[in-house]
C-alpha positions as CSV (number, residue, x, y, z in Angstrom):
1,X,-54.9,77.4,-20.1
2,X,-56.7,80.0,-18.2
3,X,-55.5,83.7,-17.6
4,X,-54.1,83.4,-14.3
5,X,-52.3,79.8,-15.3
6,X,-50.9,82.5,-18.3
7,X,-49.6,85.2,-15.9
8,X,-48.1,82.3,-13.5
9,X,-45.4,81.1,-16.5
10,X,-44.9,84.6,-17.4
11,X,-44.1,85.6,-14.3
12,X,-42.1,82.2,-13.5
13,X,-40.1,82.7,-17.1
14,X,-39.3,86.5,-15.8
15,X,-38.3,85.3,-12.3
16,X,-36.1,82.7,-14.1
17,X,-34.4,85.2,-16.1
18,X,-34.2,87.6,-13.3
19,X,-32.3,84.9,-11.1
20,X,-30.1,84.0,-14.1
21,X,-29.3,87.9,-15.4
22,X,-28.1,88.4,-10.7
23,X,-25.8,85.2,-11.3
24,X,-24.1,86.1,-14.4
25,X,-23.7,89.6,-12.9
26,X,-22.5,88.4,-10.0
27,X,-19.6,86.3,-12.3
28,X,-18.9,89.5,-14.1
29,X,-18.4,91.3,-11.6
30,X,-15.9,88.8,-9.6
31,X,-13.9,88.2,-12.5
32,X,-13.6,92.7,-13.4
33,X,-12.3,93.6,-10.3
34,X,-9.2,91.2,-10.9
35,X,-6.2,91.4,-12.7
36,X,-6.1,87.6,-14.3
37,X,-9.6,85.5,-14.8
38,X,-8.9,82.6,-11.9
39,X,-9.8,79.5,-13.7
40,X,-10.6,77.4,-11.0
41,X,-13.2,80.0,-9.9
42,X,-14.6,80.5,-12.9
43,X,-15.4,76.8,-13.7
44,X,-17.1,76.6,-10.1
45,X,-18.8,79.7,-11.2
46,X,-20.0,78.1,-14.3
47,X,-21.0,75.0,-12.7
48,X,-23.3,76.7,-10.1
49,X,-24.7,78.9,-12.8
50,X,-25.7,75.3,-14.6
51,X,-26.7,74.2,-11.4
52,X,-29.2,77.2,-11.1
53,X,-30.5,77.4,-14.5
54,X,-31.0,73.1,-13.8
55,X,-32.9,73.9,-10.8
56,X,-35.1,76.5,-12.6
57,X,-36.3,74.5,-15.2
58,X,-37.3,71.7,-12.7
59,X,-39.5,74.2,-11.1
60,X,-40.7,75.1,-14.5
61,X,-41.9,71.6,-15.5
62,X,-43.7,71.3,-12.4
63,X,-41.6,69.6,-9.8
64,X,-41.7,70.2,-6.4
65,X,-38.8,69.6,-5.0
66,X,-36.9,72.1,-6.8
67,X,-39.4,74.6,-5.5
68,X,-38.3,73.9,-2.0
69,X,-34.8,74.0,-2.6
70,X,-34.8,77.0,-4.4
71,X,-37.1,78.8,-1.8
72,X,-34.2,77.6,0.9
73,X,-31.5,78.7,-1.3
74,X,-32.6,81.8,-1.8
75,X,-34.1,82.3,1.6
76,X,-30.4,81.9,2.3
77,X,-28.9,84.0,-0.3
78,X,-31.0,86.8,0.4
79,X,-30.3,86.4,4.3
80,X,-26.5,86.8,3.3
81,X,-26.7,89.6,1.0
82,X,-28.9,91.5,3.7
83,X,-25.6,90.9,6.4
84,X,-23.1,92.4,3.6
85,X,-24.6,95.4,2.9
86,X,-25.3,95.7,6.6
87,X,-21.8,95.4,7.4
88,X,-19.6,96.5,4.8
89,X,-18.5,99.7,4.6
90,X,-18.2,102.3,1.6
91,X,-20.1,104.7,-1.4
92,X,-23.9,103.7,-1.9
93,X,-23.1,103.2,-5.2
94,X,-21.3,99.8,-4.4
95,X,-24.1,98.3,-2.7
96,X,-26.7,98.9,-5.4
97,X,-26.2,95.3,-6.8
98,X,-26.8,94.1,-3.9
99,X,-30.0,96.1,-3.9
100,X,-30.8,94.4,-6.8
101,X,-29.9,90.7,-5.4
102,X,-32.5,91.8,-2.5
103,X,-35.2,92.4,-4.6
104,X,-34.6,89.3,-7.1
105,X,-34.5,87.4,-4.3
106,X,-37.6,88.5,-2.4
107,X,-39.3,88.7,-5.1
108,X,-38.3,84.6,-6.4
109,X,-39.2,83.6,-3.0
110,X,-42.8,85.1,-2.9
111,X,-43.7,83.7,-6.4
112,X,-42.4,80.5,-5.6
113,X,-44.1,80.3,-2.3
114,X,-47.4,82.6,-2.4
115,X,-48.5,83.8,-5.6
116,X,-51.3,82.6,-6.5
117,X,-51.2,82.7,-10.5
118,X,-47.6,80.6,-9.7
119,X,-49.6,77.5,-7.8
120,X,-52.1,77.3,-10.6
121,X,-49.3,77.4,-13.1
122,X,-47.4,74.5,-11.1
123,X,-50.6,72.3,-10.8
124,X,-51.2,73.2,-14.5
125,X,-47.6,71.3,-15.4
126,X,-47.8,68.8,-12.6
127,X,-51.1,67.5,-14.5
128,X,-50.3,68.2,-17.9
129,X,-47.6,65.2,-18.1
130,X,-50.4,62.9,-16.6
C-alpha cells in the first residue's frame, strides 16, 4: 500500500465519520427542540442513519455504486441546506450547523469524486478482493 493509497482511507474513514457525526447531530437536534421524543420519527431517523452508515461502508470496500449514490445524495443534501440558510430567517448562530452540513458535504462530494489519493484507494479495494 503506497502513501497516497494510505492518505485515500484516511481521508475516506474521516469523511465517513464526518457524514456520520452531521447525521447524528442532525437527530439530536430534532429530537431537543421538542417536548416528547416522536417515536415514529426517531425509528425513520435511525433507519436512515443505518442506511447511511450502510452506504459508507460500501464505498469503503470498493464499490461503485454506492459512490454514485452518495455523490447524488449529497449533491442533493447540500443543494437543500444551501436554500435553508438562504431563506430562513433569524441569529447567525442558528445557521452555524448548517455551516457545518455545507462543508461536510462539499467536502464528501470532492473526495468521492476528485481526489486523487481517494481513486487510488478505491482501485486499491476493488482489486484487493480479486
Amino acid at each position: 500500500m503506497n502513501e497516497l493509497i494510505k492518505v485515500g482511507k484516511r481521508r475516506t474513514v474521516l469523511i465517513s465519520i464526518s457524514v456520520l457525526l452531521v447525521s447524528m447531530h442532525s437527530i439530536y437536534l430534532y429530537h431537543a427542540v421538542r417536548p416528547e421524543i416522536e417515536i415514529n420519527k426517531l425509528v425513520q431517523q435511525v433507519v436512515r442513519f443505518g442506511l447511511t452508515f450502510g452506504l459508507l461502508y460500501a464505498i469503503y470496500i470498493g464499490k461503485n455504486w454506492a459512490k454514485v449514490i452518495s455523490i447524488i445524495l449529497f449533491s442533493i443534501a447540500l443543494l437543500g441546506v444551501i436554500i435553508t440558510i438562504a431563506t430562513i430567517e433569524g441569529a447567525f448562530v442558528n445557521k452555524i450547523p448548517m455551516l457545518v452540513m455545507i462543508t461536510v458535504y462539499t467536502l464528501a462530494i470532492y473526495h468521492f469524486g476528485f481526489s486523487k489519493s481517494f481513486k487510488a484507494f478505491f482501485e486499491f479495494q476493488k482489486t484487493k478482493k480479486k
